[in-house]
C-alpha positions in Angstrom: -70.8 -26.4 -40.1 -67.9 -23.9 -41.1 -64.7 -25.4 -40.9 -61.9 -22.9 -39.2 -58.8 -22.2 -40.7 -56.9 -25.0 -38.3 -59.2 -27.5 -39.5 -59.0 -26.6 -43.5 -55.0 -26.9 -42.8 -55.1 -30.7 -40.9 -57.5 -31.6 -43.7 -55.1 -30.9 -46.5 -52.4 -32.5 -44.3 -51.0 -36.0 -45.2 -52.0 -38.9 -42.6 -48.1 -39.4 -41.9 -48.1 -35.7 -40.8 -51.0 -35.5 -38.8 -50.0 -38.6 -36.7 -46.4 -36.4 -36.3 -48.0 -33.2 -35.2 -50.1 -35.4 -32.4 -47.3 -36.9 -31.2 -45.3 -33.8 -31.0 -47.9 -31.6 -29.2 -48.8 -34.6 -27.1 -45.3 -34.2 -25.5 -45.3 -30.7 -25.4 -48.3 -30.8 -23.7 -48.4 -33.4 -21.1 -44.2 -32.5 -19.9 -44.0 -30.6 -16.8 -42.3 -27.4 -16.7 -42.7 -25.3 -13.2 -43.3 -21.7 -13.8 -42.5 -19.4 -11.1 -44.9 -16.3 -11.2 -42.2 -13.0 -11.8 -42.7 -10.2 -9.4 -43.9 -8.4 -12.0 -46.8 -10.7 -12.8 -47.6 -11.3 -8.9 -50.8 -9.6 -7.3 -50.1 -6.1 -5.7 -48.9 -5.6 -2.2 -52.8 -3.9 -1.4 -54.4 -7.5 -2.9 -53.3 -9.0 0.7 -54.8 -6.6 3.1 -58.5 -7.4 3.8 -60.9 -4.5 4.2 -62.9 -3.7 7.5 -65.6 -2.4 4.9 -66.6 -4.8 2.3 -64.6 -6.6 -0.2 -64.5 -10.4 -1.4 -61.5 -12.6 -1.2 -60.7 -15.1 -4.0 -58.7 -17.8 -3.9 -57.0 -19.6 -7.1 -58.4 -23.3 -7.4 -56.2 -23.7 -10.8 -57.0 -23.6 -14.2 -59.8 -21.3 -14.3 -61.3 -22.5 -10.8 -61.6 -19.7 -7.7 -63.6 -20.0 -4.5 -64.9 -16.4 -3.8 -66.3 -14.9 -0.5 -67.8 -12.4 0.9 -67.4 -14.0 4.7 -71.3 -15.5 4.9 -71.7 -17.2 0.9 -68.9 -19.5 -0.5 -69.0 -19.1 -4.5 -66.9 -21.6 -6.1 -66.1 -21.1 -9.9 -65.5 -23.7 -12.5 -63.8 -25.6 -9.2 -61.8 -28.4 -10.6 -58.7 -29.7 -8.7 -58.7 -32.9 -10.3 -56.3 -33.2 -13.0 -56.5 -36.6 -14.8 -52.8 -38.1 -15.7 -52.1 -37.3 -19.6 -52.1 -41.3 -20.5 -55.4 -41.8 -18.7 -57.0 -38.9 -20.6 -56.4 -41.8 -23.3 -56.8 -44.8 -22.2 -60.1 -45.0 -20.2 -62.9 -42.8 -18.5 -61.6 -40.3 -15.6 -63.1 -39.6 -12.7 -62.6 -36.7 -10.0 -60.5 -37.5 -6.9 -63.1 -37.8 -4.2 -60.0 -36.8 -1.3 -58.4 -34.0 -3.4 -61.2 -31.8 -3.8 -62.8 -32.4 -0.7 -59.0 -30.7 0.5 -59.2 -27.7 -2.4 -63.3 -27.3 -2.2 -63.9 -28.0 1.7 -67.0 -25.5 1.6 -69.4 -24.3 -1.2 -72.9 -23.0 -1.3 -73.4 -21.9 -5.0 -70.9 -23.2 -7.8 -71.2 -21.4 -11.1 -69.6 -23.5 -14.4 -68.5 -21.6 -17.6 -69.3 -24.5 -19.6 -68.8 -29.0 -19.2 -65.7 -29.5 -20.4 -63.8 -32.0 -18.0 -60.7 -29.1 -17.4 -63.7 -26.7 -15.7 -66.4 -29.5 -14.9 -64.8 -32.4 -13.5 -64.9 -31.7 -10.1 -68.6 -30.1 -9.7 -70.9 -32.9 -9.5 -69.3 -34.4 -6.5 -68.1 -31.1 -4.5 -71.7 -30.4 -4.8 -73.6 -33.3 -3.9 -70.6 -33.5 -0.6 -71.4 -29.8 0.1 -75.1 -29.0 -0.7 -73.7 -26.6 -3.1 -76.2 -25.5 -5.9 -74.9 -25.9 -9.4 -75.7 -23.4 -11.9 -74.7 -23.3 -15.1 -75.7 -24.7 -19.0 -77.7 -27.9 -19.0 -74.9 -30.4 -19.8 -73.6 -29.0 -16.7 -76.9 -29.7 -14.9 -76.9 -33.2 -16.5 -73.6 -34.0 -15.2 -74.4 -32.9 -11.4 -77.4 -35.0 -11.7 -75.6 -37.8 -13.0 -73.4 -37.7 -9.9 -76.4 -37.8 -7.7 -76.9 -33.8 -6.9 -80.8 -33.6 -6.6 -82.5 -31.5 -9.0 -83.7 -28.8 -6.7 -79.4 -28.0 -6.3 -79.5 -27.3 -9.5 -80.2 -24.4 -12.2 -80.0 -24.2 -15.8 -79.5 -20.3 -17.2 -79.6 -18.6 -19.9 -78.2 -15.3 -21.6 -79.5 -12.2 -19.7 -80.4 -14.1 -16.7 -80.2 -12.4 -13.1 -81.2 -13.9 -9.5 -80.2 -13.5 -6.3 -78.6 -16.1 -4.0 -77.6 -15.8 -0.2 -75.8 -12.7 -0.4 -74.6 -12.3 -3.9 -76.2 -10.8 -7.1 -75.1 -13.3 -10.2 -76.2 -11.7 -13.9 -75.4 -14.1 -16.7 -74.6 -13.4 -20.4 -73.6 -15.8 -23.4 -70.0 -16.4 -24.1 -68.5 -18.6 -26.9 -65.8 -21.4 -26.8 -62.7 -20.9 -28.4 -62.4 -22.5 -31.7 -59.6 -25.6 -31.7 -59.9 -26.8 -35.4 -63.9 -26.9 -35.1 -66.0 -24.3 -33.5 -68.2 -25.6 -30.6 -65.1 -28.3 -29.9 -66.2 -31.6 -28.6 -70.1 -30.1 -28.0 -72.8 -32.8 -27.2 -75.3 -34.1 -24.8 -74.2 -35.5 -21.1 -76.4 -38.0 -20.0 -77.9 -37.6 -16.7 -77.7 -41.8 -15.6 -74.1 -42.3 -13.9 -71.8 -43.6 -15.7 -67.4 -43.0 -15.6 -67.1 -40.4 -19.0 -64.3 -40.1 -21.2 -62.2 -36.7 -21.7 -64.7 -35.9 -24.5 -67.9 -36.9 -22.7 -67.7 -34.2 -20.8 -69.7 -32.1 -23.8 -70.0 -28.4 -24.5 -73.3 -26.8 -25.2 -73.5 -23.4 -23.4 -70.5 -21.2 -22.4 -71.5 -18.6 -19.5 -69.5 -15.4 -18.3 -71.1 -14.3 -15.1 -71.0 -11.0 -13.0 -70.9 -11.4 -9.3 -71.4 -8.7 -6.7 -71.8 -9.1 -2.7 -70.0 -7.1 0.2 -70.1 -4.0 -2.2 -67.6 -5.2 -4.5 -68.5 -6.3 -8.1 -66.5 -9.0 -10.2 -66.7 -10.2 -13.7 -65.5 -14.1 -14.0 -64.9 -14.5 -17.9 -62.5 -17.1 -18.3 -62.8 -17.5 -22.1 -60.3 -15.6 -24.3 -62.9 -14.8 -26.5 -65.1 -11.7 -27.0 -67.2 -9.4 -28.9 -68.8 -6.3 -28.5 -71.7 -5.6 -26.3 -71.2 -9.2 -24.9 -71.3 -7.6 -21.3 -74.7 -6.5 -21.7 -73.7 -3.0 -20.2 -72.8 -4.6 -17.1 -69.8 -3.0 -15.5 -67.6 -4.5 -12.4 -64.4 -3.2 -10.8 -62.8 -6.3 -11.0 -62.2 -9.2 -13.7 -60.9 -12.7 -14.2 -60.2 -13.4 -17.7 -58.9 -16.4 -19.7 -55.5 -15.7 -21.5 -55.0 -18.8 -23.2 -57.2 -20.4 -26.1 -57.6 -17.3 -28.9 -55.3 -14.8 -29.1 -55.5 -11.5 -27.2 -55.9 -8.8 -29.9 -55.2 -5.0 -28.9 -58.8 -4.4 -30.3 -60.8 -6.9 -28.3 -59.3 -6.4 -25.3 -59.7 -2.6 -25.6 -63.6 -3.0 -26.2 -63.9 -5.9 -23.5 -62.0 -3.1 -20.9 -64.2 -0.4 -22.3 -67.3 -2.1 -21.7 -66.0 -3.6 -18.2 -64.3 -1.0 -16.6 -62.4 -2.8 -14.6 -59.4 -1.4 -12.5 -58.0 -4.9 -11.1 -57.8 -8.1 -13.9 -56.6 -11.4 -12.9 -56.1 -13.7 -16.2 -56.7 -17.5 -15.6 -56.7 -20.8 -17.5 -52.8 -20.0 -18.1 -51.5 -22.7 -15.8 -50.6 -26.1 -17.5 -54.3 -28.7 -17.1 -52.2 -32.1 -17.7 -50.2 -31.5 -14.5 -51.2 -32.3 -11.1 -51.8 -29.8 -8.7 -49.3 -31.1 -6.5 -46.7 -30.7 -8.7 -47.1 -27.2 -8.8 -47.8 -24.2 -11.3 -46.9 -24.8 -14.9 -47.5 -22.6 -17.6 -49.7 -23.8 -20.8 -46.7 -24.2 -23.8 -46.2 -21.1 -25.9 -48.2 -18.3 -23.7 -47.1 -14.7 -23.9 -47.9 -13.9 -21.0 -46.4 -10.3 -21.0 -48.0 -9.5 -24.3 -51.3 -10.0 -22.5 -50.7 -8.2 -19.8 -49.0 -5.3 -21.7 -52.2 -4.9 -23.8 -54.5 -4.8 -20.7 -52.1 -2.3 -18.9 -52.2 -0.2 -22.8 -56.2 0.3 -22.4 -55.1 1.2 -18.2 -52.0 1.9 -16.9 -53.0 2.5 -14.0 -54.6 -1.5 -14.0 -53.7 -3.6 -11.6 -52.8 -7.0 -12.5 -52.2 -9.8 -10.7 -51.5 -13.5 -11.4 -52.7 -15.9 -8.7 -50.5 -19.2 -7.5 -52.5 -22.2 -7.1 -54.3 -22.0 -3.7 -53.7 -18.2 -3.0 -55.8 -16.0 -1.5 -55.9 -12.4 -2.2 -58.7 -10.1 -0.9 -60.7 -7.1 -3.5 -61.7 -4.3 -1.9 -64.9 -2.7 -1.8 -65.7 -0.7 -4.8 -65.1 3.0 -4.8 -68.3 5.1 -5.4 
């Protein structure tokens, strides 16, 4: 396997320094600093009006988890709540908590996972088998719903290029890719389907999904990966699009071919807000985002984009697409 850049740089690093550099992002990591959103990140005025004619509304579930509705289906996306304390992370197994997302994921009848690590995945196996949700996703995220007792026939393993049908949305599918941290595929491995309480990095990668969701007449692209590459859309288009900010960098050349390809007019990023905190302590941004760079290089491919970042637990409503 090729080593990254990152990882050629820690290998050539003494032992004495690595342990320092831990130690150091460890605290900048894990130390709580609210984040207000700045009006000029906030969704637009229009966002909170719901249409008579269509539309979805979506509400933020933190890190890159939203609950989308058309009214009749409940979608819930990479819905994960539970945020494990920094020193268990650690010092044992986590496990999600059974009364905090049974308050954040009340209803759900499909749940669609980008991939099993334990910041998008935690949550899943137990909202589902409480709700009668389906799971959908790669098949370490199938393994870890059946390990938390989700019968098999709630559950569906997909593949690039995919497309089904369920209740009253459309869902396509199409391969996406991790983003590299020292080692591509980071942490990647089997879950095991028997129960059993799973460290942090348990919670294996295999497959990372993007997915393109339309109901109500309003289309949506949930790609909460800061990566991409040409063509990755598959020619799918959607008006609107969630995408991750944090991870690899936002480049003005990627994000003008993922824009071209999706032709979005609304963008909400996500995975921006700070995974070691608890939910109940509020928003906190993830240490050292540019957040105005990011936006400034989606608003360069549109300026007439709207963008619009979401507080945990806010609902904003899309409308219908224009024809």
């Amino acid at each position: 396997m090729a080593l990254s850049r990152r990882a050629k740089i820690l290998l050539a690093t003494s032992p004495l320094q690595i342990v320092a550099l831990v130690v150091i992002a460890w605290f900048v990591f894990t130390a709580h600093r609210s984040w207000k959103i700045p009006d000029d990140h906030k969704p637009p005025k229009t966002w909170l009006l719901k249409s008579e004619n269509g539309g979805l509304s979506v509400r933020s579930l933190g890190v890159s988890g939203f609950e989308i509705s058309d009214g009749t289906t409940v979608v819930l996306l990479d819905p994960t709540p539970t945020r494990p304390d920094p020193l268990k992370l650690i010092t044992g197994p986590i496990e999600a908590d059974l009364a905090l997302e049974e308050k954040w994921c009340p209803k759900a009848n499909l749940i669609l996972v980008n991939h099993s690590h334990f910041d998008h995945a935690l949550d899943v196996g137990e909202i589902a088998r409480r709700t009668g949700a389906v799971v959908v996703g790669s098949q370490n995220a199938v393994n870890l719903a059946l390990s938390r007792g989700v019968s098999p026939e709630k559950t569906k393993v997909v593949h690039d290029g995919d497309h089904f049908v369920f209740g009253t949305f459309t869902i396509d599918v199409k391969k996406t890719r991790h983003t590299d941290i020292l080692v591509a595929q980071p942490m990647s491995g089997v879950i095991p389907t028997e129960r059993k309480p799973l460290w942090f990095w348990q919670y294996a990668l295999d497959d990372t999904f993007a997915y393109r969701l339309e109901a109500n007449h309003t289309t949506l692209w949930f790609h909460p990966t800061s990566t991409f590459v040409a063509g990755e859309l598959g020619g799918l288009t959607a008006k609107n699009l969630i995408v991750g900010v944090t991870g690899e960098k936002q480049t003005r050349e990627k994000v003008e071919q993922l824009m071209s390809e999706a032709h979005a007019v609304r963008v909400m990023p996500t995975h921006l807000d700070n995974f070691f905190q608890p939910v109940t302590k509020g928003l906190a941004l993830m240490p050292g985002l540019d957040l105005d760079s990011a936006r400034d290089l989606f608003k360069a491919q549109n300026p007439s984009l709207e963008w619009g970042v979401l507080d945990l637990n806010e609902t904003v409503f899309l409308p219908p697409d224009e024809k």
